[in-house]
C-alpha positions in Angstrom: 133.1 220.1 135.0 136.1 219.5 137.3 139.7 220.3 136.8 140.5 217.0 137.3 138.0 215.5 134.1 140.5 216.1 131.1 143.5 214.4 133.0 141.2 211.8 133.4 139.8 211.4 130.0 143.5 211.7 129.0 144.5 208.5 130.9 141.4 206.4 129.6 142.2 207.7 125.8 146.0 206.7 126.5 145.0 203.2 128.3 142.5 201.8 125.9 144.8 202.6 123.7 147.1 201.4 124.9 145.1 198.0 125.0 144.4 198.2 121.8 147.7 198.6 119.9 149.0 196.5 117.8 151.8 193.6 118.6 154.5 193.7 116.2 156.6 190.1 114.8 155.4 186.9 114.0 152.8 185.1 116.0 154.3 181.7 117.0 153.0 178.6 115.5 153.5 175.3 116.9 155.6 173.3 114.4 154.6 170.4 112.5 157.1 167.5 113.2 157.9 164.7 111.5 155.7 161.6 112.3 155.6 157.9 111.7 152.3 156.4 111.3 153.3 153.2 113.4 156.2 151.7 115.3 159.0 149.7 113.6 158.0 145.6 113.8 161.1 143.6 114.2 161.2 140.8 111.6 161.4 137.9 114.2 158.9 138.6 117.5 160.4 138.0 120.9 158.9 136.8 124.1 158.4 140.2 125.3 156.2 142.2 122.8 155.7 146.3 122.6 152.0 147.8 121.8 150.7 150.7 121.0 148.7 150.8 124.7 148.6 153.7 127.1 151.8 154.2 128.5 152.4 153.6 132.4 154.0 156.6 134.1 155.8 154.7 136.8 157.4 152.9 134.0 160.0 151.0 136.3 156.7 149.1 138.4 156.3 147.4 135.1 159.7 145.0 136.5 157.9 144.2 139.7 160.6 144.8 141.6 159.6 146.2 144.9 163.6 147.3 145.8 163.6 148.8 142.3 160.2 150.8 142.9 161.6 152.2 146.6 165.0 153.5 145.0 163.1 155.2 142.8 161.1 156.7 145.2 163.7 157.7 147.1 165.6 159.7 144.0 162.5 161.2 143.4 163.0 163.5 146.6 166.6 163.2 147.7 168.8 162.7 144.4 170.7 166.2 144.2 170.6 166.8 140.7 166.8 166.9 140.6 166.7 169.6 143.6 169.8 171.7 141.2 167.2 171.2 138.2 164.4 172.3 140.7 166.4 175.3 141.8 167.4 176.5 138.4 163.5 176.1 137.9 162.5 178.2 140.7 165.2 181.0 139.3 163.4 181.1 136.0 160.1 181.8 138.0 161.7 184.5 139.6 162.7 185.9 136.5 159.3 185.6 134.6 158.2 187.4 137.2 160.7 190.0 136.7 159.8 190.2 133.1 156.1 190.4 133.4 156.1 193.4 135.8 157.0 195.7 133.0 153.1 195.2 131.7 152.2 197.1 134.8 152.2 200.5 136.3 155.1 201.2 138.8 154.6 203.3 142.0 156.1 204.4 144.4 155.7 206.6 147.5 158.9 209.1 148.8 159.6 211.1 151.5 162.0 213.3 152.8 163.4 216.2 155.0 166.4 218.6 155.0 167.6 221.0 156.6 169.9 223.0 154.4 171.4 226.9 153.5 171.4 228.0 150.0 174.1 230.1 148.7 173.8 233.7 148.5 175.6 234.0 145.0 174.1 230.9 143.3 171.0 229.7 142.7 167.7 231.7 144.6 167.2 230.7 147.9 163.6 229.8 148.7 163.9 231.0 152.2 164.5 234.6 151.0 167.1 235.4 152.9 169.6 235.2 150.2 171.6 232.5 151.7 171.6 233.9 155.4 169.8 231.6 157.4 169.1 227.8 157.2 166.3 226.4 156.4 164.2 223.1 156.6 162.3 221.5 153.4 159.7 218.8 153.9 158.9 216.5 151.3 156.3 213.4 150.7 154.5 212.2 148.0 153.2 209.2 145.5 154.6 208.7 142.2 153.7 206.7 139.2 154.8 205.4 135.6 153.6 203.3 133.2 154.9 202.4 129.7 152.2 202.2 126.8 152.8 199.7 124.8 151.4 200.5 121.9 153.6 198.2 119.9 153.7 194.9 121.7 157.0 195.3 122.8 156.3 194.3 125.9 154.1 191.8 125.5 156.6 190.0 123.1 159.0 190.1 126.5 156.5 188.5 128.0 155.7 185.8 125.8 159.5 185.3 125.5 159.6 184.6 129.6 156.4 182.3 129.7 158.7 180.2 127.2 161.9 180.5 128.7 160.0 179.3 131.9 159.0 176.2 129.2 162.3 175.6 128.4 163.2 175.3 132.4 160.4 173.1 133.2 161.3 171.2 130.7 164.8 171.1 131.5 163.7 169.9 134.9 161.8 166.9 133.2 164.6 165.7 131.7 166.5 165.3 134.6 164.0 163.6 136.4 163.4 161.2 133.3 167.3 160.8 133.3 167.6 160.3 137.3 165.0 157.6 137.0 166.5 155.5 134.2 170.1 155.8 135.4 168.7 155.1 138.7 166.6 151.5 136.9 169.8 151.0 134.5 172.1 150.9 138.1 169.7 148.6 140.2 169.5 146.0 137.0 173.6 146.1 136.2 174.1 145.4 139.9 171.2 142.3 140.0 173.4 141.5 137.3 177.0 141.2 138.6 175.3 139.4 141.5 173.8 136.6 139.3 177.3 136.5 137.6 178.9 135.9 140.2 176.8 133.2 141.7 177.4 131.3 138.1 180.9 132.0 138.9 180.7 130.6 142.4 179.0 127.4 141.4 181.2 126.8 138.4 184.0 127.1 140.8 182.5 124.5 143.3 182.2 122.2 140.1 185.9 123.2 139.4 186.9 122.2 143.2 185.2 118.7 142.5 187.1 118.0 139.5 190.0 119.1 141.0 189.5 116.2 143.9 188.6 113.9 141.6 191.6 114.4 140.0 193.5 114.1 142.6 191.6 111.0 143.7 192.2 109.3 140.5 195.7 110.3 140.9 196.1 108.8 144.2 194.6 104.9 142.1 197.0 105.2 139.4 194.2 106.4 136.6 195.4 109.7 135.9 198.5 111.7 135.7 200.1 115.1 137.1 199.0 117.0 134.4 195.5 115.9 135.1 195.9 118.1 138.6 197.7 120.4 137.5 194.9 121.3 134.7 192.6 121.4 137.1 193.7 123.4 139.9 194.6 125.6 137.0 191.1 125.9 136.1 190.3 126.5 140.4 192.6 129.6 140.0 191.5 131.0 137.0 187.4 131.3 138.1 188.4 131.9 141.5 190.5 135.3 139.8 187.2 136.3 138.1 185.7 136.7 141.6 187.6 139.5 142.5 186.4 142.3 139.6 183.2 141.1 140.6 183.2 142.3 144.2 184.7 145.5 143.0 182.2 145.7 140.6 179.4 145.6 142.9 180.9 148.1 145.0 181.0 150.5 142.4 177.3 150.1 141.6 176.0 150.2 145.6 178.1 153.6 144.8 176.6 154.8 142.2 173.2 154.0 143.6 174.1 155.7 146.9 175.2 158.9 144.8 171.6 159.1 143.2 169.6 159.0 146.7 172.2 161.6 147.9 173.6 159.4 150.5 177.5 158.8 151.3 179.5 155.8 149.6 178.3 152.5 150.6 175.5 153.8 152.4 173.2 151.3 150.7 175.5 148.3 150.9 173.3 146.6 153.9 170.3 147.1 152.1 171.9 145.9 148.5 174.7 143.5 149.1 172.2 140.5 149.7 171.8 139.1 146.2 168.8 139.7 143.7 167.4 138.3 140.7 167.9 140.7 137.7 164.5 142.4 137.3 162.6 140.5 134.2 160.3 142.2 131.2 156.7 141.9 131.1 154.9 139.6 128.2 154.1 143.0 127.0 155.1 146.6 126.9 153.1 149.7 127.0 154.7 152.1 124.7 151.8 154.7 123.7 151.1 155.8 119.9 154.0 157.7 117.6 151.4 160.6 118.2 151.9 160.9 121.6 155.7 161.4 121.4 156.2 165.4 120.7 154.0 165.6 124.3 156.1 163.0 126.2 159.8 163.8 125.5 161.1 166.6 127.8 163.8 167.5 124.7 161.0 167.8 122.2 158.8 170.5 124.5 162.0 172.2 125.3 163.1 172.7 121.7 159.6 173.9 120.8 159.3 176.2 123.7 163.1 177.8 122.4 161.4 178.2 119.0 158.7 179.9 121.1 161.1 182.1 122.8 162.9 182.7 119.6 159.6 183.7 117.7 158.7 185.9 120.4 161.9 188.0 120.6 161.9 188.6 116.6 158.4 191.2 118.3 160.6 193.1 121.2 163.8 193.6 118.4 161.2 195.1 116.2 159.2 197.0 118.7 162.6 198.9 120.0 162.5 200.4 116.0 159.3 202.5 117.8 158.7 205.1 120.2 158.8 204.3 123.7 155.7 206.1 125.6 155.7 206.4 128.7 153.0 207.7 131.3 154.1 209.6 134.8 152.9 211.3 137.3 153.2 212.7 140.5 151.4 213.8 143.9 152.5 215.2 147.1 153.4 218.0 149.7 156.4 220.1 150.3 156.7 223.1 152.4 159.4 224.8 154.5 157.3 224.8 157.9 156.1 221.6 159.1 153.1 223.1 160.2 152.6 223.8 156.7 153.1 220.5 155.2 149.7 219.0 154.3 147.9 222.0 153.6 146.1 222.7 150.1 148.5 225.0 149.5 151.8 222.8 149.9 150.1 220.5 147.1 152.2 220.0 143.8 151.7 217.2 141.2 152.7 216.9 137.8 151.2 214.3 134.8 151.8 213.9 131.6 153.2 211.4 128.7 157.0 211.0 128.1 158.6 209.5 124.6 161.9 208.6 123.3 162.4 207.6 119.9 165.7 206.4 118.7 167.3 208.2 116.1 170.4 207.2 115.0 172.3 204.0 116.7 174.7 203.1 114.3 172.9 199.8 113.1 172.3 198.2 116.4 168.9 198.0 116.4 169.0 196.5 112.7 172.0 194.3 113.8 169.5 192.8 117.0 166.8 192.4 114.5 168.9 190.3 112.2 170.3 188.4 115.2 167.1 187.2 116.3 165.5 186.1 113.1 168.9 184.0 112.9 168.2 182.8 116.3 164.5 182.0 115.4 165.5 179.9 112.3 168.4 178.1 114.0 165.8 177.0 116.9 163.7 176.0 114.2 166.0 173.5 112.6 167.3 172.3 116.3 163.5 171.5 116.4 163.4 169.2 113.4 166.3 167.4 114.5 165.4 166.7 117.9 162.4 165.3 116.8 164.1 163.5 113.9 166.6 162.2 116.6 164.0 160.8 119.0 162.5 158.9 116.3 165.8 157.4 115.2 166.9 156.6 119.1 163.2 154.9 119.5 163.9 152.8 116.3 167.2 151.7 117.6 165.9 151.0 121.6 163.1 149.1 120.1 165.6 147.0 117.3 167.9 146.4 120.6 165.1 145.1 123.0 164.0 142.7 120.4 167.4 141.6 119.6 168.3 141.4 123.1 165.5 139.0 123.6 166.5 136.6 120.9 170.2 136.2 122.0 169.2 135.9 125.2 167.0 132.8 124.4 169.5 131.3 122.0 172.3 131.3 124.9 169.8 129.9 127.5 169.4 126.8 124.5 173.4 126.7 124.7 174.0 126.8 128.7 171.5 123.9 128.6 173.4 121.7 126.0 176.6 122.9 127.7 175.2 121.0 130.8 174.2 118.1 129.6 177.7 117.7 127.7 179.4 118.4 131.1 177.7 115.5 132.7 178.5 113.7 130.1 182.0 114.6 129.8 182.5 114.1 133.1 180.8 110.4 133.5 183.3 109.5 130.5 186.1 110.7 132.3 185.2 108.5 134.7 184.8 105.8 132.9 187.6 106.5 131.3 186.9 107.4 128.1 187.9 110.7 127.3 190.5 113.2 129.0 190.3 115.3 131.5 190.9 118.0 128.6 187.9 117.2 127.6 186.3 118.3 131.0 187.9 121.2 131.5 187.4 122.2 127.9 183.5 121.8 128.3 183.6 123.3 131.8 185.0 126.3 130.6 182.6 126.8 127.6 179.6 125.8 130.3 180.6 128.9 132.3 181.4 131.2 129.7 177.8 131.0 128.0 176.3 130.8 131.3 178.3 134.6 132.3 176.8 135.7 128.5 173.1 134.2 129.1 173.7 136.3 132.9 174.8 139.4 130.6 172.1 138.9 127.7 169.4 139.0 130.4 170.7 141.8 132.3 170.9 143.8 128.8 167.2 142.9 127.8 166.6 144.7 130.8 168.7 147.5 130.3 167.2 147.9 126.9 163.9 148.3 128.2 164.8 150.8 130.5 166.6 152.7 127.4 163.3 152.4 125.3 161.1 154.2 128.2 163.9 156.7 128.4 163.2 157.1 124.4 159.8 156.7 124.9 160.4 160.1 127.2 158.0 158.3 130.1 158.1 158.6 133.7 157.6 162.5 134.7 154.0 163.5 133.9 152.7 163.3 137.6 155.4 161.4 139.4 156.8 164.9 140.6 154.4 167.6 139.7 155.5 171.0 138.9 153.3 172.5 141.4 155.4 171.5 144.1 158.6 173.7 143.0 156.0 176.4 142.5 154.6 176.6 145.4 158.2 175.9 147.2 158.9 179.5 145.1 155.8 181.3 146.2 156.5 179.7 149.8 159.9 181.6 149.8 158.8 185.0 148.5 
């Protein structure tokens, strides 16, 4: 038998078990969440109805807006905050990988040479000249260490990593959920000042004709200054809403040009034109209440931090243990370089190294207590994240109905609010009733037109919000894959 078969049957005994040791703390368990059987059913049904179908990814195609679909295209790729949220993504990559290398051996290879001149009155001189004469001292050779972990420790570090990577992914998704909404809830607030001030624009035209006919009627004898002055009064006051309008949509081509990362107004060209306000489907696909934990980018991040949490309880435990360590070393020194390589200039040295703490004044005991309380304070922000997701899908889906409903009973008002200004005007012709009356029903005509302008815009909106609930829009639109390999690409 060789020299070389007991250092051999050493390292297997110590690797397998190695492998086969025992991983201390509690094994993580997914945790069961509160659920609702079934979505809410508002008491009165609106146009617009949500089911319990498969969910569309591209949420905001639903609208059938193709401007809408191309922004959001665009943010995909160019809105800043998403690339931030990808960068911070590809830094918890780097640090996984970081992490993970501590479950493998570490090598190394070193090399040297010196030339040097030992004192005579210290330390022996290997030349043997007792510190007369220089000498040189070459040195190469391979090294190796490798920490058993027989306790798990590190593969509780590990576990923690693969989570913390989670909770950045996840992170990520949430942005990307959040870019896409603000991006929807933008486009549909500025389709709505448009349309508001259109109404404004024509009730202003219908203000400039009562204006003239006052003044006509003037000019016969049938009416009186006040008449005119009323209603150039009323020409002034719509034309001031016209204004905060303007500014209005300024602000919102802004905001818009932020989120595709482009500089202010960059979009007004392509945005100014007017737009109808994009309009709900019949139906909306909002997937089953069991589908919810897997969809919202908060509810996977809080369960991978309980993950992380769990797995951290194993490395505070496993520090309590020895710490075994396997080294060892090959290579060559001599003091001629013709020597160096030679059988003779060998040296190597293997064996185990341990440390085992002693006495730390509580530390340890202080982590360990830290990171149970961690583990059970990541276990309650669980509950209520999920608790809070229900309750902000309850409230999108009470909204969107009663969005609906008010926007229908105003469109029933603007239409009698027309028909009474024809009427009130035909009288005032006729000479029935004032010109009060006119510009009393004029200015109750415009108001619930600017509401039925804002209800629509805010059935809208609330869709939007319930996707954003719903936690839609991220599964493939922008795959994780891409950041990954844009990390690999870089190392």
């Amino acid at each position: 038998m060789s020299r070389g078969t007991p250092h051999r049957h050493l390292l297997l005994a110590l690797g397998l078990l190695a492998l086969s040791a025992c991983t201390l703390g509690p094994d993580f368990v997914r945790p069961k969440a509160p659920q609702v059987e079934q979505w809410s059913k508002a008491q009165k049904a609106a146009a617009s109805e949500a089911v319990s179908t498969q969910m569309d990814e591209r949420w905001w195609e639903v609208f059938a807006d193709p401007q809408l679909s191309a922004l959001s295209r665009r943010a995909l790729t160019d809105n800043l905050d998403l690339q931030l949220a990808s960068s911070r993504l590809q830094q918890s990559l780097a640090v996984r990988q970081v992490v993970t290398a501590e479950q493998y051996p570490s090598t190394a290879a070193t090399g040297s040479y010196a030339r040097k001149r030992n004192s005579g009155e210290g330390l022996s001189d290997p030349s043997g000249r007792n510190g007369n004469s220089a000498f040189s001292l070459w040195e190469a050779g391979f090294s190796a260490s490798w920490e058993l972990d027989f306790w798990g420790r590190v593969r509780r570090q590990t576990e923690a990593a693969d989570a913390t990577l989670e909770v950045a992914q996840n992170d990520r998704r949430g942005v990307l959920l959040s870019v896409l909404a603000q991006t929807a809830q933008d486009y549909i607030q500025l389709r709505g000042v448009q349309s508001t001030r259109a109404v404004t624009e024509q009730n202003l035209e219908v203000a400039r004709h009562s204006l003239k006919l006052s003044q006509l009627r003037l000019a016969d004898g049938v009416a009186t200054d006040l008449d005119v002055a009323e209603a150039a009064a009323q020409v002034a006051a719509i034309e001031a809403r016209l204004p905060a309008l303007q500014q209005r949509q300024a602000q919102l081509i802004n905001a818009l040009s932020l989120l595709l990362g482009e500089r202010p107004q960059a979009l007004q060209a392509e945005l100014a034109q007017d737009g109808p306000v994009p309009q709900t489907p019949r139906q909306v696909a909002i997937g089953l209440p069991s589908q919810l934990a897997e969809r919202r980018p908060d509810i996977r991040q809080a369960e991978a931090r309980l993950h992380a949490a769990t797995a951290s309880i194993g490395v505070a435990k496993g520090d309590f243990y020895p710490r075994i360590t396997l080294s060892g070393n090959f290579g060559s020194q001599a003091m001629q370089l013709s020597d160096f390589g030679s059988w003779g200039s060998r040296q190597f040295g293997i064996g185990p190294q341990f440390s085992v703490p002693l006495f730390d004044g509580g530390r340890l005991r202080g982590m360990l207590e830290l990171r149970e309380a961690q583990q059970q304070e990541a276990a309650l922000a669980y509950q209520q994240t999920v608790l809070r997701a229900w309750h902000e899908i309850d409230d999108q889906l009470t909204r969107y109905n009663a969005s609906q409903l008010r926007r229908d009973s105003l469109a029933e008002a603007v239409r009698q609010n027309q028909i009474a200004l024809r009427t009130a005007q035909q009288q005032y012709v006729e000479g029935v009733v004032d010109f009060v009356n006119v510009l009393t029903v004029q200015g109750e005509l415009l108001a619930t037109q600017e509401q039925l302008v804002d209800s629509a815009t805010s059935v809208s909106l609330a869709m939007v919000g319930l996707y954003k609930a719903l936690g839609g829009g991220w599964q493939s639109v922008y795959p994780l894959a891409q950041v990954e390999a844009a990390a690999q690409g870089r190392g």
